[in-house]
C-alpha positions in Angstrom: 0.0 0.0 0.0 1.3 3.8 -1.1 2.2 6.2 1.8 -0.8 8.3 -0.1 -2.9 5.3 -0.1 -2.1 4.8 3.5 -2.5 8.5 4.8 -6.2 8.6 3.1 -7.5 5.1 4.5 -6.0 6.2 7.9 -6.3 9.7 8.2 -9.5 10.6 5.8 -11.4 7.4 4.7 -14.5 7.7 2.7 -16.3 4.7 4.1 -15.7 3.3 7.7 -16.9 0.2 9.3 -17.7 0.4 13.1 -17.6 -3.1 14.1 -19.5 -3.7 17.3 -21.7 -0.8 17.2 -24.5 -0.8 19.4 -27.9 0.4 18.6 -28.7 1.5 22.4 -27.3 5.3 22.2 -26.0 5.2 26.1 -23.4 2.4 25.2 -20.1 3.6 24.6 -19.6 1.2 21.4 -22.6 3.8 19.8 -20.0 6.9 20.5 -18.1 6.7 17.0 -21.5 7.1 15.0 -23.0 9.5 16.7 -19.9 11.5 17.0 -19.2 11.0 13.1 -22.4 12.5 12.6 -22.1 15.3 14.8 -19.2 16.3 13.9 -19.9 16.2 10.2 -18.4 13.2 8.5 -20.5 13.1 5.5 -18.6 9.2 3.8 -20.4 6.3 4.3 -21.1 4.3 8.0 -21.6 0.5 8.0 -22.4 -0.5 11.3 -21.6 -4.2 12.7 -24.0 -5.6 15.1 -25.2 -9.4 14.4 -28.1 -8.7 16.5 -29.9 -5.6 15.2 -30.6 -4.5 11.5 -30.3 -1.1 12.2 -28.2 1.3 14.1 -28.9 4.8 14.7 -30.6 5.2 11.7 -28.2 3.3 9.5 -28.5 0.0 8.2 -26.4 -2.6 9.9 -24.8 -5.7 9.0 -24.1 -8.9 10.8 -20.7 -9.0 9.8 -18.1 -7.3 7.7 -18.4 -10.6 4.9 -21.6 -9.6 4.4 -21.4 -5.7 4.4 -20.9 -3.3 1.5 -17.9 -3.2 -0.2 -15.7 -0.4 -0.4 -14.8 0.1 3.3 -11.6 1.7 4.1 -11.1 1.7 7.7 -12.7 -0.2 10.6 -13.1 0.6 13.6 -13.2 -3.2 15.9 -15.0 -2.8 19.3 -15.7 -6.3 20.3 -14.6 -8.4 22.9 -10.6 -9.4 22.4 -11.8 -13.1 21.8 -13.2 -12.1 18.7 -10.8 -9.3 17.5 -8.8 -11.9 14.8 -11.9 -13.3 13.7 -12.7 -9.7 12.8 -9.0 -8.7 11.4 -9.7 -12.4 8.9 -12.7 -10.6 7.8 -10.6 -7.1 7.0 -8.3 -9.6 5.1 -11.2 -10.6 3.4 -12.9 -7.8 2.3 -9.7 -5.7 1.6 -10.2 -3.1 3.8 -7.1 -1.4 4.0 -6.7 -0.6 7.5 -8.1 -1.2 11.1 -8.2 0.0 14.4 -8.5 -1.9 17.4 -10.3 -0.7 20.4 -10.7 -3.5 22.3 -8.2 -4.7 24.5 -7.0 -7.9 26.5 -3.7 -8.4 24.2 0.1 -7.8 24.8 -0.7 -5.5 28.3 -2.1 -8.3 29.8 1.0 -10.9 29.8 2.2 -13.3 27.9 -1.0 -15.2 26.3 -2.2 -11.6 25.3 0.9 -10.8 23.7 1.0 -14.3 21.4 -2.7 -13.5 20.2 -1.3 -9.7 19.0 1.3 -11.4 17.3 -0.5 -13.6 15.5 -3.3 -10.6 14.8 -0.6 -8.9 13.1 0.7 -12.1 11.4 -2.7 -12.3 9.7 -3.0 -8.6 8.8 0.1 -8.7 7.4 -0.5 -11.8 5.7 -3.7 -10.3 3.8 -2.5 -6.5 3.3 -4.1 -4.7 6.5 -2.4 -1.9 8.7 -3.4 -2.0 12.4 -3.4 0.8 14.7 -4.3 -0.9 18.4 -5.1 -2.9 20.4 -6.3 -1.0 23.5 -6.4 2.4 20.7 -9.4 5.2 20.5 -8.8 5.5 16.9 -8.3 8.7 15.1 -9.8 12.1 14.4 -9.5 14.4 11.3 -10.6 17.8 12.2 -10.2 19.1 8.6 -12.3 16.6 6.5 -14.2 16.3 9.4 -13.6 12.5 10.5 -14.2 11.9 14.3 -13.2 7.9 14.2 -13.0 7.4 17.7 -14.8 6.3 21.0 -12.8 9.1 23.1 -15.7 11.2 25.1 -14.0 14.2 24.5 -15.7 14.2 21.4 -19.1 15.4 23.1 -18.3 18.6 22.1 -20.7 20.8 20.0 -17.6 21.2 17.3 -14.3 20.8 16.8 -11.7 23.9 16.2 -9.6 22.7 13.0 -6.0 23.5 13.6 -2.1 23.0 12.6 -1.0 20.7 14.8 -0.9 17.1 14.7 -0.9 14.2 17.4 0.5 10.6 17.7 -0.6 9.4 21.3 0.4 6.1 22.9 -2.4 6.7 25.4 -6.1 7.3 24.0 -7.2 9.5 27.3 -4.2 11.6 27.2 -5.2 12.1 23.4 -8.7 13.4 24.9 -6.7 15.6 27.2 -4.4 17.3 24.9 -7.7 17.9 22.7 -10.2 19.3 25.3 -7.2 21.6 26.5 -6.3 22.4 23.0 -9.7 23.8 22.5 -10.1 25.7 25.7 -7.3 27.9 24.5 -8.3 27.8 21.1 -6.0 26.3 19.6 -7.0 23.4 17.1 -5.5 19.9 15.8 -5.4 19.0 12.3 -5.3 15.0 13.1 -5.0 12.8 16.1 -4.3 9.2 16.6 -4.5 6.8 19.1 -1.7 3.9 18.5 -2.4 2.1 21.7 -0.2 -1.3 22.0 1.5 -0.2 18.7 1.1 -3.5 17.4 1.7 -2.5 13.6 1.4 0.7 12.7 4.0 2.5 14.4 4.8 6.5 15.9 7.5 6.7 13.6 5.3 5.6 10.2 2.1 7.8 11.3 4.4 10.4 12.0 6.0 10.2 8.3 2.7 10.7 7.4 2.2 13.7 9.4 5.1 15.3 7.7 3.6 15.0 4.4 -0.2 16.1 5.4 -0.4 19.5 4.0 -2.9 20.5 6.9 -0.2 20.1 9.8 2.7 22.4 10.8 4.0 20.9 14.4 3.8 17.2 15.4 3.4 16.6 18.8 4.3 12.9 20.3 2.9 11.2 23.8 5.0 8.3 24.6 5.2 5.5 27.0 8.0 3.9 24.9 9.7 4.1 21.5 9.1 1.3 19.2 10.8 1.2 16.2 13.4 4.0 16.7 14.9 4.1 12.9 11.2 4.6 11.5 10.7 7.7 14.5 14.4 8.7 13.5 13.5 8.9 9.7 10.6 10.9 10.6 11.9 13.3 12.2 14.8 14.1 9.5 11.7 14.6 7.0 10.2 16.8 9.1 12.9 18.7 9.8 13.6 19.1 6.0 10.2 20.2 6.1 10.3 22.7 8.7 7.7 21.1 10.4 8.8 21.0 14.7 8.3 17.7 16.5 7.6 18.3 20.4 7.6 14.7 22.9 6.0 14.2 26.3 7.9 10.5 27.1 7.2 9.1 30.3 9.6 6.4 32.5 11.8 9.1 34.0 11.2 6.9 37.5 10.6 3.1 37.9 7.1 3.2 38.9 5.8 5.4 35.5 7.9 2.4 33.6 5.8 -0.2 35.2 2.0 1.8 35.1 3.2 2.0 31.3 4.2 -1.9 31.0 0.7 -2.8 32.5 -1.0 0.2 30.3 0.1 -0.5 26.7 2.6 -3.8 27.3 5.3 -1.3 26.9 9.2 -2.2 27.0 10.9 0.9 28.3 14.6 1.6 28.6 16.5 4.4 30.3 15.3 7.9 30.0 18.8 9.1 29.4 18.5 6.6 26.2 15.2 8.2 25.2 16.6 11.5 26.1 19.8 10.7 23.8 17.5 9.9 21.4 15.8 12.7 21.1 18.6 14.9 21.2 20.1 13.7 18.2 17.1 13.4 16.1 16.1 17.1 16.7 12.9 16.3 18.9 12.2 18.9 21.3 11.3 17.1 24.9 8.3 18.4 26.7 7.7 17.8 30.8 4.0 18.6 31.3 1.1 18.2 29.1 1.0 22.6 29.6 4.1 22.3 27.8 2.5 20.2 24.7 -0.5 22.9 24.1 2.3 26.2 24.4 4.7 24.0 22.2 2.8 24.7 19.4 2.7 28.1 19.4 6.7 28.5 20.3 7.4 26.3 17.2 4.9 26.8 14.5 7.3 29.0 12.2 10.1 29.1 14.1 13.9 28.5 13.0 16.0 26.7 15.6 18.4 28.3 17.3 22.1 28.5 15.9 23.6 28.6 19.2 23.4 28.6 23.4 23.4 32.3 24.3 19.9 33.5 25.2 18.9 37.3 26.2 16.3 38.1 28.5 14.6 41.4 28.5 12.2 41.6 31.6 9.8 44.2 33.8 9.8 41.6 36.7 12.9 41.0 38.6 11.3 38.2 40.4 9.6 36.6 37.4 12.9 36.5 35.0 15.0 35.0 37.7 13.0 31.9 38.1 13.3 31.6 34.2 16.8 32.3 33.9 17.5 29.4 36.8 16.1 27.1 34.2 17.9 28.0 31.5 20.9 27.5 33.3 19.9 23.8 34.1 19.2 23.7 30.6 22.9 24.5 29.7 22.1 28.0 27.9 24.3 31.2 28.6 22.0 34.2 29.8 23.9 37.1 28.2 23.9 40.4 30.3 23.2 44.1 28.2 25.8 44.9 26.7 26.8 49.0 27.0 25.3 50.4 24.4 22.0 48.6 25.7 22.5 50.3 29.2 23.7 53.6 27.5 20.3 53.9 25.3 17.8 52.8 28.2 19.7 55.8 30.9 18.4 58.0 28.0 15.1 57.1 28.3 15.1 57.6 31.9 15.9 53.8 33.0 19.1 53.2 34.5 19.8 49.6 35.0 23.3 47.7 35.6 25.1 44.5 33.6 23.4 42.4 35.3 22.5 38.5 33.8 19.4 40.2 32.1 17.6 42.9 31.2 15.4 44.4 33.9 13.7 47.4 33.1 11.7 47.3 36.5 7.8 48.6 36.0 9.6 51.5 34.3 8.9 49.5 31.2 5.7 48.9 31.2 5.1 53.2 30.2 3.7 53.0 27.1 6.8 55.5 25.5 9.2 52.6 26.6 7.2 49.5 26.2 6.8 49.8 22.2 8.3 47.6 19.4 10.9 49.8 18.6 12.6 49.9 22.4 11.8 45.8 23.0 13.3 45.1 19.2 16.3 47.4 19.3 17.0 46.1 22.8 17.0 43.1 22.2 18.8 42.8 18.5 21.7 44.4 19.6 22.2 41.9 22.0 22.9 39.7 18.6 21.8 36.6 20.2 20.8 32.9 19.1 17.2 33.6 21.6 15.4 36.4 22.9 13.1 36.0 25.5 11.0 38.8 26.4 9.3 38.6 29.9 6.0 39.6 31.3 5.5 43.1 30.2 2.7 45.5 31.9 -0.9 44.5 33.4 -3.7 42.2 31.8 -6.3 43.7 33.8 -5.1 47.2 32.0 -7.6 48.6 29.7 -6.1 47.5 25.9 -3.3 45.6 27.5 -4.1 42.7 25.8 -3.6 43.8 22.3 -1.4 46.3 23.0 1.0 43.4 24.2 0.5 41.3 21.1 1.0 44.0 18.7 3.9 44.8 20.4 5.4 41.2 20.3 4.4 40.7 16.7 6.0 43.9 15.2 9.2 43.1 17.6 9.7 39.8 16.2 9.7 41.0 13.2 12.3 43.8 13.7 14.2 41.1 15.1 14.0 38.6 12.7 14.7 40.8 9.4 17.7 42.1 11.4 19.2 38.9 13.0 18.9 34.9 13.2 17.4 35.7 16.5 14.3 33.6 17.5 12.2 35.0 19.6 10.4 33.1 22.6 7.5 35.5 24.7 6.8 34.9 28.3 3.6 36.3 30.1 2.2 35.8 33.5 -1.0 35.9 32.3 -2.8 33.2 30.3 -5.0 35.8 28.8 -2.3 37.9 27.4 0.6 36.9 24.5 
């Protein structure tokens, strides 16, 4: 099957099978077709129940052998006992790819993880992709294509964005979603791998790279399977400018076991994922804050040439406890240089070469807090980073746009001047 081929049965089929769909509403196995429906997916639904003819207003089918043919993804929510059954039937219909939501495979021991293998021995066998076992399936905010069981979808609509998702965990897929879109910020596609049986991070990110409706790629990780296919990845999306941000958990023993008995994951070291990461150019996230703001600090953005960072601050307090992570983080806070210091005493702020750039509430008067003093201040520290840091009052009538205005026309000063990239810090969640 072509990448292209893959990406469409995957990502944006035009006909889905939900196998296992109930035609009692309140059961979760109801959830992907009513959600499909609400959310818009205009293809074609075959449900799968052997007991009822009709589900939710669409005709239903005992089994996939004798449904329509034409199906390009199915969705398998019965009981694990019957899951290869099911995947025989993909084989025989062709259906190109299939998600499994039901679970009782390789995170339950050793008999689980024979009857995955030999799940995937079949698929294989007859031409079928897997996401799953123990998966939500995936959402396509863009077509719209809400092919999951994940409750966050009892939403009234979803916000179509830049950003994809790869999640080893189908509730922390839900999370990162329903965060998302209390900030407003939108996904372009999200899928649940679950056990990762077949279809791995590293393929459904290669995909990512090449969707034309995503511009960051964000990862959450209980393990990394297949590390050459996640490596080649992120080199293609790096050529293509597109950022790839990781939550990976097993820092301690106890998150190594919870993710053994969640998914049937295999971890290693975290300074061996952390090598990993380094060298691929994956940017490592700690806090699933970090993966919604991650976004918005990479979309567009060049990566810095070097380690020297500036900082350029109103809050004395508030910089300091920014500038004792970079330090942990190995970057050099460079101080204001003379001229700097020279250029601010003429504007009636008199600060000394100090690790950063404090311009004390001083800065937040609107004749010092403008593009013009923030960008020249900061380009002629000629640095790899800028960070700019908390600048004036959110409750302050206009602050709000004032601040972004002011951030967008700095950053651009910067950037037509320098190789600078610029990072803004605020205090407040309202503001920039």
């Amino acid at each position: 099957m072509s990448d292209s081929n893959l990406a469409r049965a995957l990502l944006a089929p035009r006909c889905v099978a939900l196998v296992g769909a109930s035609a009692d509403p309140n059961k979760n196995t109801a959830r992907p077709q009513r959600y499909l429906r609400t959310h818009g997916y205009t293809g074609t639904i075959v449900p799968i129940n052997n007991s009822a003819k009709e589900c939710l207003g669409e005709t239903a089918y005992p089994s996939l052998d004798e449904a329509p043919d034409g199906i390009e993804h199915a969705l398998v929510m019965v009981p694990g006992k019957y899951v290869l059954g099911v995947v025989e039937q993909c084989v025989r219909k062709r259906i190109p790819v299939a998600s499994i939501y039901s679970d009782g495979f390789a995170e339950t021991g050793e008999e689980g993880r024979k009857l995955q293998e030999r799940l995937v021995a079949v698929a294989r066998a007859g031409g079928v992709r897997l996401t799953g076992p123990n998966c939500m399936g995936t959402i396509n905010t863009h077509m719209p294509c809400a092919l999951s069981i994940n409750a966050v979808l009892d939403i009234d609509r979803l916000i179509p964005g830049r950003v994809g998702l790869v999640s080893q965990s189908g509730s922390v897929m839900g999370a990162l979603l329903s965060r998302g879109q209390a900030r407003g910020m939108g996904f372009s596609k999200l899928v649940s791998v679950g056990n990762e049986c077949d279809l791995s991070v590293g393929e459904i990110t290669d995909l990512l790279v090449d969707d034309i409706d995503t511009d960051v790629i964000l990862l959450f990780l209980e393990t990394i399977r297949k590390p050459e296919l996640l490596a080649r990845a992120a080199a293609r999306a790096h050529a293509a400018g597109k950022p790839v941000a990781v939550y990976k958990l097993g820092r301690s023993e106890v998150a190594r076991e919870l993710a053994a008995s969640h998914t049937g994951a295999m971890t290693g070291s975290d300074d061996s994922a952390n090598a990993f990461f380094r060298r691929h150019g994956i940017m490592r996230v700690d806090t699933l804050e970090a993966m919604i703001e991650a976004p918005q600090l990479l979309r567009g953005a060049r990566p810095p040439r070097g380690r020297r960072i500036a900082v350029l601050t109103t809050t004395g307090g508030g910089a300091a406890m920014v500038v004792d992570n970079l330090g942990r983080l190995g970057l050099d806070v460079v101080p204001p240089t003379d001229r700097i210091i020279r250029n601010l005493a003429g504007k009636n702020i008199h600060i000394r070469k100090a690790a950063l750039t404090d311009l004390t509430m001083a800065g937040t008067r609107k004749e010092i807090y403008s593009a013009t003093t923030v960008g020249m201040t900061l380009a002629a520290t000629a640095v790899p980073i800028a960070l700019p840091w908390r600048f004036g009052s959110a409750s302050a009538p206009g602050w709000t746009a004032t601040a972004i205005s002011v951030a967008s026309t700095a950053t651009a000063m910067i950037t037509s001047r320098t190789n600078s990239t610029m990072i803004w810090l605020s205090a407040f969640l309202q503001s920039v």
